[in-house]
N, C-alpha and C positions, 0 to 999 in steps of 0.2 A: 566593160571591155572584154572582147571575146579573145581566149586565150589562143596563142601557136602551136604549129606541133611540135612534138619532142624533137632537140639538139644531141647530139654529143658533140664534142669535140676531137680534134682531128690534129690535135697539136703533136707531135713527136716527142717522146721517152726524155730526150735530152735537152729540149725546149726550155728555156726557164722560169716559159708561163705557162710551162703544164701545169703544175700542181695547183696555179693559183686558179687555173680552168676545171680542172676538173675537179678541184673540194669545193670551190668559192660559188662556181659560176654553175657548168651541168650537172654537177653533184647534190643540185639545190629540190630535185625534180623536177617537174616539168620548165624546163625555160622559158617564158614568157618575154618572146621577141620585143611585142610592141614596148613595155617596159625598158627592155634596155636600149631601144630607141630613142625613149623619153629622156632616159640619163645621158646617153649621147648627148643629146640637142642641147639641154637644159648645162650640162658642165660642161661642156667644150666649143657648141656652138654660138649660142643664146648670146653669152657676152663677146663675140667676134662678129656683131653685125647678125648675127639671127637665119643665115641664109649659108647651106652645104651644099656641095654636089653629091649628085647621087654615086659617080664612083667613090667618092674619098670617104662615105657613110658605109660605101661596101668595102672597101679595102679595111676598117676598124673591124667592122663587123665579122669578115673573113678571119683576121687574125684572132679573135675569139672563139671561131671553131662553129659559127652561124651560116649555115646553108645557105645557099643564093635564094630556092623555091622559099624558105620559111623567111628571108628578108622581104622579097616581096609582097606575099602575106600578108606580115605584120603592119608594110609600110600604106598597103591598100586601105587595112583594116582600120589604119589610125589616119587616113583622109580620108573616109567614108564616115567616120564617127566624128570627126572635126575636131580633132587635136592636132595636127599639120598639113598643111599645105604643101601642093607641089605643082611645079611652076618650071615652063621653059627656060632653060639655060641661055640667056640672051647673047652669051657669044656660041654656043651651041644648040642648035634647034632639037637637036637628035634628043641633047641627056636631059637629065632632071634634076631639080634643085628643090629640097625641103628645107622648111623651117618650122617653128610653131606659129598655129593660129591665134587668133587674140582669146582664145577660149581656153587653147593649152599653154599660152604664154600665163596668162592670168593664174592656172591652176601650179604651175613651174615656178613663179615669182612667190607665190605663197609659204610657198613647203622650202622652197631654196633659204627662205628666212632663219627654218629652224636646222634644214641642213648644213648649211654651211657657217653656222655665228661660232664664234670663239671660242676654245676653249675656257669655262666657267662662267658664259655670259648667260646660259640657260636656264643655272640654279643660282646665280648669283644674286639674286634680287625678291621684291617681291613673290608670293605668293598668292593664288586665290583659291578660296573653297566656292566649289558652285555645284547644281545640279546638272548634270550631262553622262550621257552613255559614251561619248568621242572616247575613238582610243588615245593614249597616253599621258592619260590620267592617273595618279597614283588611287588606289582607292580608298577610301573612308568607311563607307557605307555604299550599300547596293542605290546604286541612279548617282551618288555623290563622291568627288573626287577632290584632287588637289594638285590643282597646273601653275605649271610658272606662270608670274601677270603676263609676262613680254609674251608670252606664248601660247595665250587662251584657246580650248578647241573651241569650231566654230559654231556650235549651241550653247549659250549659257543662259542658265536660269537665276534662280535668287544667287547674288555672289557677295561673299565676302574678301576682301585684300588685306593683305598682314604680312608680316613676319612671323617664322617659325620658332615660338617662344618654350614648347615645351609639346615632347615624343613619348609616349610611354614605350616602356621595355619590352611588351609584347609586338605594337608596331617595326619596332625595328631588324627582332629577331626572323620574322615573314618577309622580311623584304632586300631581295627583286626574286620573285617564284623562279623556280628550276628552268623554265621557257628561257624566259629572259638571260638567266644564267646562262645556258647554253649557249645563246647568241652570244652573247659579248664576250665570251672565251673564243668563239669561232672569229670573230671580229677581231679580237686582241691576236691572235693568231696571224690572221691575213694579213694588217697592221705590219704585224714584228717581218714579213715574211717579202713584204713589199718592200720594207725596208732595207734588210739586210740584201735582198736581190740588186736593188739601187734602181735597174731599168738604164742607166744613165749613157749610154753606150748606143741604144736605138730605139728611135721616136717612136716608131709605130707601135711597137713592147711596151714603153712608157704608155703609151695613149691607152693601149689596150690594160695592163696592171689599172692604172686609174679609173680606169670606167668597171672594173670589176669593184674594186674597191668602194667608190661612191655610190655604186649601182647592191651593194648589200648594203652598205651603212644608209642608205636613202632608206629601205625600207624598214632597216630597225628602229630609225629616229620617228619614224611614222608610224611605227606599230605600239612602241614600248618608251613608256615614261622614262627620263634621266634625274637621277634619281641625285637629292644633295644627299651630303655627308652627315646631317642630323637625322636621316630617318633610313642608314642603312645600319646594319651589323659591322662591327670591325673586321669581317672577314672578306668583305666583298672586294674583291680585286682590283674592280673598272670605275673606279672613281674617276680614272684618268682615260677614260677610252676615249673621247672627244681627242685631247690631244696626242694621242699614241694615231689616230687614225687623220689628225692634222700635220704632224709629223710624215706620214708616209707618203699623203697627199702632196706633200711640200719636196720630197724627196725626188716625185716622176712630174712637176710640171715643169719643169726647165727643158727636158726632152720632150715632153709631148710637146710644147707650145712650140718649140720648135718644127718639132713634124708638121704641125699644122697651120703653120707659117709660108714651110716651103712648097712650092707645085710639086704632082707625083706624074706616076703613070692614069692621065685621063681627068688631072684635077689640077685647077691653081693653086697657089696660099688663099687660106683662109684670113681675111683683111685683121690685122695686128689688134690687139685693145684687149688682150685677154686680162684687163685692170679688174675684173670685182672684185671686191672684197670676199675669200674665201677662207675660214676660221683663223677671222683677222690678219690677215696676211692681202696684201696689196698684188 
């Protein structure tokens, strides 16, 4: 996927989704439009029927501080590579309506698996040892790792399944590297920050917190193993970041789902169903 050009944001001083736009979101370097496209469609759209208008994708998008020239872009970019579709507005000819393809639904429904499961449904079970490069693998040995069962990458070689019966003390004193570290404090951060903000006042703010919010933790849970509590140090903080970031999530969808319920300016409600299962929560 070919990257966007560079965003900032254009939120105002006193905004109270400046801070979470500018550390969370443009502060990240280069923004990559189509990406948060995909977290768009994929959290907000996907379980309300699969199908947006194209103003109510820009109105999100706007309130994030995303240029109209770099939404178009992104939106060209990701129908020309076949990750959504876009389709006449049958009660309007004029506008346009995306959804995901069966190719980006297919890759959406995958990762949605490990993005959104429960808190402690990820390390709670089984393990395996196998041979694979996939990221979010803890590592063992160079080629060889160790993935939750429920959540195997998608190369695996010789594998073994078990329980984790025994860590040694050098294992756990290396584990999760400073990278990772980094994130999950930034994540624990955004988290607390979403939180304490509420959003709960106005949907578009909610919609917007949210998709910042799912739109980093998407790509940490994709980059970086979650790590149980037998192969970390007592010192690591984010045992619980799954639910401190379920938590917040749970905090902005009562406004957003409203926002995107009601008709705006150039768009209907989005048809009701926002039922999935999102870190165990209905």
């Amino acid at each position: 996927m070919r990257k966007s050009p560079t965003i900032s944001s254009n939120a105002p001083p006193s905004d109270p989704l400046a801070p979470i736009l500018a550390e969370h979101l443009h502060g990240q370097g280069r923004l990559r439009v189509w990406s948060l496209i995909v977290t768009i469609l994929g959290d907000a759209v996907e379980p309300r029927g699969g199908r947006v208008q194209a103003a109510r994708l820009a109105a999100i998008l706007d309130r994030l501080g995303v240029g109209r020239a770099a939404q178009r872009t992104a939106l060209s970019r990701l129908v020309a590579d076949g990750w959504i579709t876009r389709e006449k507005d049958p009660e309007d000819g004029r506008a346009a309506i995306y959804g995901f393809s069966d190719t980006g639904r297919a890759e959406f429904t995958q990762a949605a698996r490990l993005v959104y499961a429960a808190p402690g449904a990820v390390t709670g079970g089984d393990w395996i040892v196998t041979l694979s490069d996939d990221p979010r693998g803890i590592p063992l040995a160079p080629g060889v790792g160790l993935w939750p069962a429920e959540f195997p990458p998608r190369a695996l070689g010789v594998t073994l399944r078990g329980a984790i019966t025994h860590v040694p003390e050098g294992l756990r004193a290396d584990a999760p590297d400073a990278g990772q570290r980094a994130e999950a404090a930034a994540i624990r951060a955004l988290a607390d920050l979403v939180c304490a903000t509420g959003f709960a006042g106005d949907g578009l703010d909610a919609m917007a917190a949210r998709t910042v919010l799912i739109h980093r933790w998407r790509r940490y849970v994709l980059r970086h193993p979650e790590w149980p509590a037998a192969l970390v140090d007592p010192g690591w903080p984010d045992l619980d970041l799954r639910a401190r970031v379920a938590g917040a999530y749970a905090r902005t969808r009562p406004a957003s789902g409203l926002w995107l319920s009601q008709a705006g300016p150039g768009f209907r409600g989005v048809p009701a169903g926002d039922g999935a299962a999102r870190f165990g929560q209905g």
